[in-house]
N, CA, C and O atoms as a CHARMM CRD file, in Angstrom:
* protein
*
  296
    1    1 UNK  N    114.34700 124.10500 104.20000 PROA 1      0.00000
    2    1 UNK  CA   113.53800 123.22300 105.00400 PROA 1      0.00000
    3    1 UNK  C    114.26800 121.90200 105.21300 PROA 1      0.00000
    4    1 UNK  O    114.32900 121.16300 104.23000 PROA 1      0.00000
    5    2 UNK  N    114.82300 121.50400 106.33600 PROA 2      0.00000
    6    2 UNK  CA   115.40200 120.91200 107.02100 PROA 2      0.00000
    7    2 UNK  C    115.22900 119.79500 107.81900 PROA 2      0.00000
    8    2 UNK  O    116.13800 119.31100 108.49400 PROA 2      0.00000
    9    3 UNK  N    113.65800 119.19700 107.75100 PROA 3      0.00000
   10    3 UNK  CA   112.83700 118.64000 108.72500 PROA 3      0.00000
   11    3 UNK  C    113.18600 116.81200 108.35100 PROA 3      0.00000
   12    3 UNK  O    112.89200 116.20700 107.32000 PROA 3      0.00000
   13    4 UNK  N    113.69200 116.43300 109.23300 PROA 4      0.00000
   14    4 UNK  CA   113.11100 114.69100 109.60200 PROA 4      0.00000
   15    4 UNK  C    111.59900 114.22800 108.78000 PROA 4      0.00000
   16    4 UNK  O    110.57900 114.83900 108.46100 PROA 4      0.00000
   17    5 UNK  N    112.00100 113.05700 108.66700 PROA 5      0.00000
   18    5 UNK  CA   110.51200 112.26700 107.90900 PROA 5      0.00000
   19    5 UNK  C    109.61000 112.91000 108.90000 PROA 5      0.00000
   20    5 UNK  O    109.21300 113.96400 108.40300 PROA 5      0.00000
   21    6 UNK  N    109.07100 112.71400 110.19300 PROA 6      0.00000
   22    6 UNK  CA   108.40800 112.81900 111.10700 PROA 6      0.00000
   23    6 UNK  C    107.87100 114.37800 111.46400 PROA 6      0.00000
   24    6 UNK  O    106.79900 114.70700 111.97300 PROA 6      0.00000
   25    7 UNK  N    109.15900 115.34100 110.95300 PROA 7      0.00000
   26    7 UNK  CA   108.55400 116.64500 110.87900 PROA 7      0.00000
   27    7 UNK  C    107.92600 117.03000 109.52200 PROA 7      0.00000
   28    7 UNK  O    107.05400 117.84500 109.21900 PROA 7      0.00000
   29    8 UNK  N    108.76100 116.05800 108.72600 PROA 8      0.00000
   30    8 UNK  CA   108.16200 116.62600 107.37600 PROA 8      0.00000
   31    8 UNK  C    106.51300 116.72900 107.20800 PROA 8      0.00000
   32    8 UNK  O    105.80400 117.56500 106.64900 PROA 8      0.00000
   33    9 UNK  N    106.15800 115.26700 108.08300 PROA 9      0.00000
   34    9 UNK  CA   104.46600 114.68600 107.75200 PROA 9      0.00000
   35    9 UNK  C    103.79400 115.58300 108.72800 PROA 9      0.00000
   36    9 UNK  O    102.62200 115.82000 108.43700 PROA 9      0.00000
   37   10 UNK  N    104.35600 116.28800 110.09500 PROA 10     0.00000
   38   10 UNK  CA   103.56300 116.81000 110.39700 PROA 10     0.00000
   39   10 UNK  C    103.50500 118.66700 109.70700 PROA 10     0.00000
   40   10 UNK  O    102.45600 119.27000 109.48000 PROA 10     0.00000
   41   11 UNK  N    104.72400 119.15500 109.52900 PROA 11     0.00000
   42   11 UNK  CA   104.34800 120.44300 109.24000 PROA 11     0.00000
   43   11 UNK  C    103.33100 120.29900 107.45500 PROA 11     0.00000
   44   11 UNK  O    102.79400 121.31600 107.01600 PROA 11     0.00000
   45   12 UNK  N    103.25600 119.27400 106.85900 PROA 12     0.00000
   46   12 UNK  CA   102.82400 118.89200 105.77600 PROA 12     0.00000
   47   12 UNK  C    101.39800 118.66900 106.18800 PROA 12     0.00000
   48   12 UNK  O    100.64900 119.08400 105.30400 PROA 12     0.00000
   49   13 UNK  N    100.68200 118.10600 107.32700 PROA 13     0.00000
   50   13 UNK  CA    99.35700 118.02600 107.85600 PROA 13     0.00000
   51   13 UNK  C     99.30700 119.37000 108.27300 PROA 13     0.00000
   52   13 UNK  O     98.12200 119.70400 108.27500 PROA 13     0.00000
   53   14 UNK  N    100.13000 120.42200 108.67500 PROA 14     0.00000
   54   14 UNK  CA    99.52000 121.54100 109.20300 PROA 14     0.00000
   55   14 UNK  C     98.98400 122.35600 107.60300 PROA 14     0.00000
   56   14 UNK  O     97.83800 122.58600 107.21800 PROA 14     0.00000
   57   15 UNK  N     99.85800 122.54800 107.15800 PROA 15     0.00000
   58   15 UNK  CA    99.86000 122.92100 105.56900 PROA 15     0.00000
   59   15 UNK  C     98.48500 122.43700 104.79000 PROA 15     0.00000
   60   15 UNK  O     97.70100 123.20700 104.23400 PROA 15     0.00000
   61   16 UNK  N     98.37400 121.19600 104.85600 PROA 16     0.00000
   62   16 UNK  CA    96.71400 120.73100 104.31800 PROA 16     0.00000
   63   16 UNK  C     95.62600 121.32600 105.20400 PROA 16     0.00000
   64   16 UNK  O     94.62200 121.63200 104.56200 PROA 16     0.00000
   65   17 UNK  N     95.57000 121.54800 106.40100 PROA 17     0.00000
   66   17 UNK  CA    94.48500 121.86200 107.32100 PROA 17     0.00000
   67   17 UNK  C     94.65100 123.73900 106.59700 PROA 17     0.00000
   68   17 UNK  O     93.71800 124.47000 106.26400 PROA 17     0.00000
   69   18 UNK  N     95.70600 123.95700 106.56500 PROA 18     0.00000
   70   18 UNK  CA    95.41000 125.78500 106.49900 PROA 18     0.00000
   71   18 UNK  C     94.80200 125.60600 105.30800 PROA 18     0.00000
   72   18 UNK  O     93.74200 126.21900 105.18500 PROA 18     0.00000
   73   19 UNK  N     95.30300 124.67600 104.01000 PROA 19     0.00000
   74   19 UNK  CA    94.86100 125.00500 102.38900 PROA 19     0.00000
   75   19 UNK  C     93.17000 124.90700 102.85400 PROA 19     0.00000
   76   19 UNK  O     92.54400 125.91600 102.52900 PROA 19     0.00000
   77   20 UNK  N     92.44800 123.96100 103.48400 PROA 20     0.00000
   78   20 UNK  CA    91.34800 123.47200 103.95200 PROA 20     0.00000
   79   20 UNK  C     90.45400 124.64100 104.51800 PROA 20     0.00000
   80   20 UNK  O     89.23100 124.71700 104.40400 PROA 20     0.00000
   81   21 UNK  N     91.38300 125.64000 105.22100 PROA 21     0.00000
   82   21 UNK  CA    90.62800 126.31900 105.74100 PROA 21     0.00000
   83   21 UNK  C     89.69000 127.23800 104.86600 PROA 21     0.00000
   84   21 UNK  O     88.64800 127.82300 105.16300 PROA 21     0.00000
   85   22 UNK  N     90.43100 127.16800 103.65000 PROA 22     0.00000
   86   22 UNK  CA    89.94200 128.29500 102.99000 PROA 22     0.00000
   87   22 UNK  C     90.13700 130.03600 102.97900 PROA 22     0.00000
   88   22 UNK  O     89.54400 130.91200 102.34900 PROA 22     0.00000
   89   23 UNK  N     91.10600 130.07900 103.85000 PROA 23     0.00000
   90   23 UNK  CA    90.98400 131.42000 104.48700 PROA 23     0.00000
   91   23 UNK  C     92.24600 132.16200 103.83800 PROA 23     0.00000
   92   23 UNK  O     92.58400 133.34500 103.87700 PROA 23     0.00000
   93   24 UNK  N     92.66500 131.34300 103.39200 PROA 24     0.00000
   94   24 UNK  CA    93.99800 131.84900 102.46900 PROA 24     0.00000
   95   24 UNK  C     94.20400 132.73300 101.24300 PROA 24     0.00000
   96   24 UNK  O     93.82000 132.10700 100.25500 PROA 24     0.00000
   97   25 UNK  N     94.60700 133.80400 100.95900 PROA 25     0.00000
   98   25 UNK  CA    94.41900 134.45000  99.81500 PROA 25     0.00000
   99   25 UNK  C     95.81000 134.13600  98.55200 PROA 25     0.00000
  100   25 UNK  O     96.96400 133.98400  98.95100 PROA 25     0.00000
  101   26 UNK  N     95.47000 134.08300  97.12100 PROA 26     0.00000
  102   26 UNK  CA    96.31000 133.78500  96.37400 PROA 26     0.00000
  103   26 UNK  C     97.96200 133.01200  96.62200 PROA 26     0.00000
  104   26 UNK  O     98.41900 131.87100  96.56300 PROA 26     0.00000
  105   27 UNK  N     98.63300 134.80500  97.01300 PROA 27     0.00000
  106   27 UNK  CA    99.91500 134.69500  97.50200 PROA 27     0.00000
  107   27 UNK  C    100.25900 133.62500  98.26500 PROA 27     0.00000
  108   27 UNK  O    101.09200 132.80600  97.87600 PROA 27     0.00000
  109   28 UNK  N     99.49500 133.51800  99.69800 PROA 28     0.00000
  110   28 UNK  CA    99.43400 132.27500 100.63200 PROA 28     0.00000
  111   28 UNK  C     99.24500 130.92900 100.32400 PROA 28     0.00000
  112   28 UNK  O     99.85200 130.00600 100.86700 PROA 28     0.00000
  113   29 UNK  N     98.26000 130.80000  99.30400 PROA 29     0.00000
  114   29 UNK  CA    98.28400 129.08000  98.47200 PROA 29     0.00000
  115   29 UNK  C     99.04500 129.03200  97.74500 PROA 29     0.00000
  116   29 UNK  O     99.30000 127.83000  97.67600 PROA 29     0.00000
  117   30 UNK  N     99.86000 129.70400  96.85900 PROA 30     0.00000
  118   30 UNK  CA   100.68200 129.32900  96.14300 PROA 30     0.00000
  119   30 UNK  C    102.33100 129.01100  97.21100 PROA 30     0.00000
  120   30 UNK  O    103.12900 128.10900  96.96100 PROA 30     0.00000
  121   31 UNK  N    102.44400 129.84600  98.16200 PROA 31     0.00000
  122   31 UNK  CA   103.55500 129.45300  99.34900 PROA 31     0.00000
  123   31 UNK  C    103.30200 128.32900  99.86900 PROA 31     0.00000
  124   31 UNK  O    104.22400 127.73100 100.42400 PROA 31     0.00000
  125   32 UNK  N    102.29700 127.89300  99.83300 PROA 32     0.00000
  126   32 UNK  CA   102.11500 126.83500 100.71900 PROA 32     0.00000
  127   32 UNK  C    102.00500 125.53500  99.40500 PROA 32     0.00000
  128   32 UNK  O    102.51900 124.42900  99.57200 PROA 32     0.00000
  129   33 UNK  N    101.61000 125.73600  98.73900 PROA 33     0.00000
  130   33 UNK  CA   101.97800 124.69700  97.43700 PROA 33     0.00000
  131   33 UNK  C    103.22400 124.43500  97.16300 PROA 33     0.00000
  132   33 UNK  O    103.54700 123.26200  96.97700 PROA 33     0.00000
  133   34 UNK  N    104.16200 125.44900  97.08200 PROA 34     0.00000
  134   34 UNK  CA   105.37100 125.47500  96.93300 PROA 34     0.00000
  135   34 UNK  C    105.79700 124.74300  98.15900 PROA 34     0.00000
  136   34 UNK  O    106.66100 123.88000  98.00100 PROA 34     0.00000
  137   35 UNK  N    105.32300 124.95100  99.36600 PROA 35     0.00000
  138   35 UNK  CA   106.45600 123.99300 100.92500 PROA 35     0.00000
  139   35 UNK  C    105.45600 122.39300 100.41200 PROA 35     0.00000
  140   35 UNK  O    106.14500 121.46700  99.98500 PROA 35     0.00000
  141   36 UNK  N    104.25000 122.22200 100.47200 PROA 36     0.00000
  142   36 UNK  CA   103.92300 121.05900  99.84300 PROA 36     0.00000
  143   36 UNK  C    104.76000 119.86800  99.02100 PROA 36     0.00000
  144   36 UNK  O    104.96100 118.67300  99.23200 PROA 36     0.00000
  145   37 UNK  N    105.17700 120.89500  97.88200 PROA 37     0.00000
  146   37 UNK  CA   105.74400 120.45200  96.45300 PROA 37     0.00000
  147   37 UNK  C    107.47500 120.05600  97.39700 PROA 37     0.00000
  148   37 UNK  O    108.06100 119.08700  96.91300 PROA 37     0.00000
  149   38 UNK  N    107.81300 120.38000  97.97000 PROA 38     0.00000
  150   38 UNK  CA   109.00300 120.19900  98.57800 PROA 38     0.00000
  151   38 UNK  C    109.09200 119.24400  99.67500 PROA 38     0.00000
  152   38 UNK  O    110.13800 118.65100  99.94100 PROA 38     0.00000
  153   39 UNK  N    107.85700 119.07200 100.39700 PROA 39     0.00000
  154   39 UNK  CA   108.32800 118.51800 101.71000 PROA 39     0.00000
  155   39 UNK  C    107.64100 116.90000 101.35200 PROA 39     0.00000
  156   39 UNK  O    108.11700 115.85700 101.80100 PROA 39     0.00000
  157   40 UNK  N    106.46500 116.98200 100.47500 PROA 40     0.00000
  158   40 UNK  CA   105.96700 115.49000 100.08800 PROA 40     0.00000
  159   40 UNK  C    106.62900 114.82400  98.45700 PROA 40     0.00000
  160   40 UNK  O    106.84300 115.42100  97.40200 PROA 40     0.00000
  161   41 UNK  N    106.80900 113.40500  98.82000 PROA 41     0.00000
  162   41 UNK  CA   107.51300 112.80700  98.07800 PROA 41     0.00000
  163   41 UNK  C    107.16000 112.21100  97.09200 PROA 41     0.00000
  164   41 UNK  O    107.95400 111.49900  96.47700 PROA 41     0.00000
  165   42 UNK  N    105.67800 112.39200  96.65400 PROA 42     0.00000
  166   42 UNK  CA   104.94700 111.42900  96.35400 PROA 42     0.00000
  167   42 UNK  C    104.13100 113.19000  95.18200 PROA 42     0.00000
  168   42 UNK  O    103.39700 114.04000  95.68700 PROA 42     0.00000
  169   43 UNK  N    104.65900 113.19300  93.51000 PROA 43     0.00000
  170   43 UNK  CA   104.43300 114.38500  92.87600 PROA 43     0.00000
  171   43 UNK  C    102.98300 114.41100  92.88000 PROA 43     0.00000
  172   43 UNK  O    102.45700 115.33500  92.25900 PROA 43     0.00000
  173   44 UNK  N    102.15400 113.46700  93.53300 PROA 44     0.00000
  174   44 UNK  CA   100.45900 113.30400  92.70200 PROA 44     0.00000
  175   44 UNK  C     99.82800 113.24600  93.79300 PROA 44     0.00000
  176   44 UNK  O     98.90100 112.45900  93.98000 PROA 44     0.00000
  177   45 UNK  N    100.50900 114.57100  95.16100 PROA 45     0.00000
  178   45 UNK  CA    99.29700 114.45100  96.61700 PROA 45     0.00000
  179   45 UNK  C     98.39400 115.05000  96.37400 PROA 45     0.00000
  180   45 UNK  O     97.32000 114.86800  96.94700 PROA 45     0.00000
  181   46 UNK  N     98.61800 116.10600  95.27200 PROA 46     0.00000
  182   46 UNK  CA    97.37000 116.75300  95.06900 PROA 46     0.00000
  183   46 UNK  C     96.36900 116.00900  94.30500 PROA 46     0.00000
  184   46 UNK  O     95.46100 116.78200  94.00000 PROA 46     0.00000
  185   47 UNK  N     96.21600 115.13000  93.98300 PROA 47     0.00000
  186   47 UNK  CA    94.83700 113.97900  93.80300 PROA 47     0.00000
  187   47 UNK  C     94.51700 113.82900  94.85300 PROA 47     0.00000
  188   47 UNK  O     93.30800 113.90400  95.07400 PROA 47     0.00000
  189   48 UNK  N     95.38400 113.57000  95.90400 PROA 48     0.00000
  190   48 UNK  CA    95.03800 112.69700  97.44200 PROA 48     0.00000
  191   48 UNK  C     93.95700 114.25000  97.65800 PROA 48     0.00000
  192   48 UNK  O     92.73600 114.09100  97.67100 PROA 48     0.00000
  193   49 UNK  N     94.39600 115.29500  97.77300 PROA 49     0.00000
  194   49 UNK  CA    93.83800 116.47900  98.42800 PROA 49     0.00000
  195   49 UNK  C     92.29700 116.85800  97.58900 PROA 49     0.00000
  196   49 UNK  O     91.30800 117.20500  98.23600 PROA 49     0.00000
  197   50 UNK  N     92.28500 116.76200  96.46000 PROA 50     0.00000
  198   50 UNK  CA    91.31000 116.96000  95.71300 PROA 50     0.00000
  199   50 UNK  C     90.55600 116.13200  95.37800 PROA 50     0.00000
  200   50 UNK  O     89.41600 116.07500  95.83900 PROA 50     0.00000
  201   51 UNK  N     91.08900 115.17600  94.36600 PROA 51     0.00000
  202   51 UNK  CA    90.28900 114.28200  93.01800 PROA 51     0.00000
  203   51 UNK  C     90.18700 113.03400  93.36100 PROA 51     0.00000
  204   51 UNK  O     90.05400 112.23000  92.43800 PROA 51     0.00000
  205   52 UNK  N     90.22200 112.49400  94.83800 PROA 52     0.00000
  206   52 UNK  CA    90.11200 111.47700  95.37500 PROA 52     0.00000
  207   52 UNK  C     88.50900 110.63200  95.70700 PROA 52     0.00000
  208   52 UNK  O     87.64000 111.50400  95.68500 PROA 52     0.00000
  209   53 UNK  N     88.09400 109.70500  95.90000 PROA 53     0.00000
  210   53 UNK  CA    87.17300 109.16800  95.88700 PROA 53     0.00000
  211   53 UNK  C     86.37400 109.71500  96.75500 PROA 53     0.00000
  212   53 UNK  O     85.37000 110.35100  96.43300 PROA 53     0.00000
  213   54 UNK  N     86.79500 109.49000  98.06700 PROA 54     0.00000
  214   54 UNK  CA    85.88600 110.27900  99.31700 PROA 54     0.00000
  215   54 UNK  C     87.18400 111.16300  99.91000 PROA 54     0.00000
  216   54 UNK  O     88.34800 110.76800  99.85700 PROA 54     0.00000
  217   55 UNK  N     86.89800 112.00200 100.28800 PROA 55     0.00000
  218   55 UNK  CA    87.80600 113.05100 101.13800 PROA 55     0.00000
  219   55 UNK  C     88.50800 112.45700 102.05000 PROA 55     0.00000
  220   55 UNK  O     87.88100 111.65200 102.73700 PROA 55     0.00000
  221   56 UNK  N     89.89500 112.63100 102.33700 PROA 56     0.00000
  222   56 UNK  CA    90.98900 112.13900 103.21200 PROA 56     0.00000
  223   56 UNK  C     91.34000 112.83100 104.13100 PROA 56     0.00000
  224   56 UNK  O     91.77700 113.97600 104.01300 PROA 56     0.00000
  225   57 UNK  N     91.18700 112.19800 105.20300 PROA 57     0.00000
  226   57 UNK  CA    91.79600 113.26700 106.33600 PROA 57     0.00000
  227   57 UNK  C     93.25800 113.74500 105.94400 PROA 57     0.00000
  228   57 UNK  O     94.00400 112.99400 105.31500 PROA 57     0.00000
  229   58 UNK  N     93.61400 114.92200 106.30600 PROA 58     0.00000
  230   58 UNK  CA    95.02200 115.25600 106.38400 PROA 58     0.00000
  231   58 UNK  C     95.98200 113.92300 106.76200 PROA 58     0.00000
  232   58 UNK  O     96.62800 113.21300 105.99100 PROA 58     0.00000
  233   59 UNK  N     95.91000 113.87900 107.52200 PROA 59     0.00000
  234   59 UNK  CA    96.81500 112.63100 108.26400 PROA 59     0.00000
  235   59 UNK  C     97.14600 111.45700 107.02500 PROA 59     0.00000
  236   59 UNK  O     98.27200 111.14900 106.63700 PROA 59     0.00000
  237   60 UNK  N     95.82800 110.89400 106.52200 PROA 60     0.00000
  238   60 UNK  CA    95.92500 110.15200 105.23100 PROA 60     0.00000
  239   60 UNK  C     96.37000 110.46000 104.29700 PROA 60     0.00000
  240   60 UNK  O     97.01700 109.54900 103.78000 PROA 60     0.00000
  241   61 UNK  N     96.35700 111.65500 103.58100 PROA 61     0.00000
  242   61 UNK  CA    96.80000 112.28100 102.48500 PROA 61     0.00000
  243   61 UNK  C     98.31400 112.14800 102.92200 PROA 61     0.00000
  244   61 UNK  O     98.95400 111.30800 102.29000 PROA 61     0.00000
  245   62 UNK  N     98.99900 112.86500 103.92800 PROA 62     0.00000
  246   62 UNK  CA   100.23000 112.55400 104.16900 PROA 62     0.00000
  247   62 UNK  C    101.09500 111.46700 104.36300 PROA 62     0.00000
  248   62 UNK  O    102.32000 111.58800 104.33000 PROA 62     0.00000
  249   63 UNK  N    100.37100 110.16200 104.61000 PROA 63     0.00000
  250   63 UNK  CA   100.79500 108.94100 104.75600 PROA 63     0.00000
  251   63 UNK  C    100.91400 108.49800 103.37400 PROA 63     0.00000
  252   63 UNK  O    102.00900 108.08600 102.99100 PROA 63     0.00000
  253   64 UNK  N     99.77400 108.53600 102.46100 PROA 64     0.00000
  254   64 UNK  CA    99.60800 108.34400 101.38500 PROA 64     0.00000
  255   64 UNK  C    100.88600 108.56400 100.38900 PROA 64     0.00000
  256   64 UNK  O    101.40900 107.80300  99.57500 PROA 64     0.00000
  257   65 UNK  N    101.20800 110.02800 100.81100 PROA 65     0.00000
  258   65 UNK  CA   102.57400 110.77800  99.80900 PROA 65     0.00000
  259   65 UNK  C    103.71400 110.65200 100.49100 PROA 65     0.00000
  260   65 UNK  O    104.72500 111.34400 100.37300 PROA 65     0.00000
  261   66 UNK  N    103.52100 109.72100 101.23200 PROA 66     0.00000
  262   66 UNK  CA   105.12800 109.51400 101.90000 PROA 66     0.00000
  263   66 UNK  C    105.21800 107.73400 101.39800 PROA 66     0.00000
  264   66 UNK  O    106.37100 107.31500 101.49900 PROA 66     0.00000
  265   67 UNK  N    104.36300 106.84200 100.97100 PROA 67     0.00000
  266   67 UNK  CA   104.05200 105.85600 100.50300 PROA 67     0.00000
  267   67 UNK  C    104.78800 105.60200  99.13500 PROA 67     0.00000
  268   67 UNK  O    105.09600 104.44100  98.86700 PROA 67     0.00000
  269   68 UNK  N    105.01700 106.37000  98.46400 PROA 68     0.00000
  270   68 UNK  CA   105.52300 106.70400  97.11800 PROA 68     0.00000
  271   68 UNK  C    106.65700 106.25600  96.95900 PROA 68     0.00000
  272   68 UNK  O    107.60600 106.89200  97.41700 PROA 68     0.00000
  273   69 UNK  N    106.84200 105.18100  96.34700 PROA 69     0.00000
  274   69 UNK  CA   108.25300 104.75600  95.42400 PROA 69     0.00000
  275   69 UNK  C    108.65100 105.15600  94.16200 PROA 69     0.00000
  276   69 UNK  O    107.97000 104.53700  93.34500 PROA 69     0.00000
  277   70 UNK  N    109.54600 106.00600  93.53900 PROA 70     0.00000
  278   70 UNK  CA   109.79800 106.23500  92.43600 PROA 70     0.00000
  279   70 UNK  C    110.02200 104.81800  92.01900 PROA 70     0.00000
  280   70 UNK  O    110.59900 104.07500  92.81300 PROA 70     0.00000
  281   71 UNK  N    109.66400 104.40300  90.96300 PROA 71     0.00000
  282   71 UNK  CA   110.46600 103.72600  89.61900 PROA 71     0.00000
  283   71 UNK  C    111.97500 104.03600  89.08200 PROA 71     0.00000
  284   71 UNK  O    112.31500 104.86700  88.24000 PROA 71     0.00000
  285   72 UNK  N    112.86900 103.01500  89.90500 PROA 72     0.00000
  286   72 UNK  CA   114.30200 103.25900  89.52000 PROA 72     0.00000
  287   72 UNK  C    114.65400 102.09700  87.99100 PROA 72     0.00000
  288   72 UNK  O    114.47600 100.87900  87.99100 PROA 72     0.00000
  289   73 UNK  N    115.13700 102.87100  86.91000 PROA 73     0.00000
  290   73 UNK  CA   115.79100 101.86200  86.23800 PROA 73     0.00000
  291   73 UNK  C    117.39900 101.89500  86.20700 PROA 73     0.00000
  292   73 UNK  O    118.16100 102.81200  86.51300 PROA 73     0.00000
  293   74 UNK  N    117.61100 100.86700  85.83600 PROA 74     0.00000
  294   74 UNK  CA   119.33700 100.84300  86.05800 PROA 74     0.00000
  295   74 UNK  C    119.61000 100.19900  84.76500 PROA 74     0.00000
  296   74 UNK  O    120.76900  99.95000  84.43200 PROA 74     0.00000
């Protein structure tokens, strides 16, 4: 996976809308967790997606995990 910031956030909003749909069986959420776990930068989107205060649109959740600064020490 090869994608620009700009593709990353959107094939990453398509990815939250399918998990959303519900319509997905095992095999399929765990593939799609896995392109998740790869394409967002930010290891704790899955709070944004779940354990969050009020529900986030896709769009937010992805802004959110692209927001993410690691902690560099030197």
């Amino acid at each position: 996976m090869n994608y620009n910031k700009d593709e990353r956030k959107l094939e990453a909003i398509k990815l939250i809308n399918n998990f959303r749909s519900g319509l997905l069986d095992d095999n399929e959420l765990s593939d799609l967790i896995f392109k998740l776990d790869k394409l967002l930068p930010d290891p704790n989107y899955w709070d944004y997606m779940v354990d969050y205060e009020r529900e986030l649109l896709p769009e937010e959740i992805v802004n959110k995990a692209f927001e993410f600064k690691p902690l560099i020490f030197s």
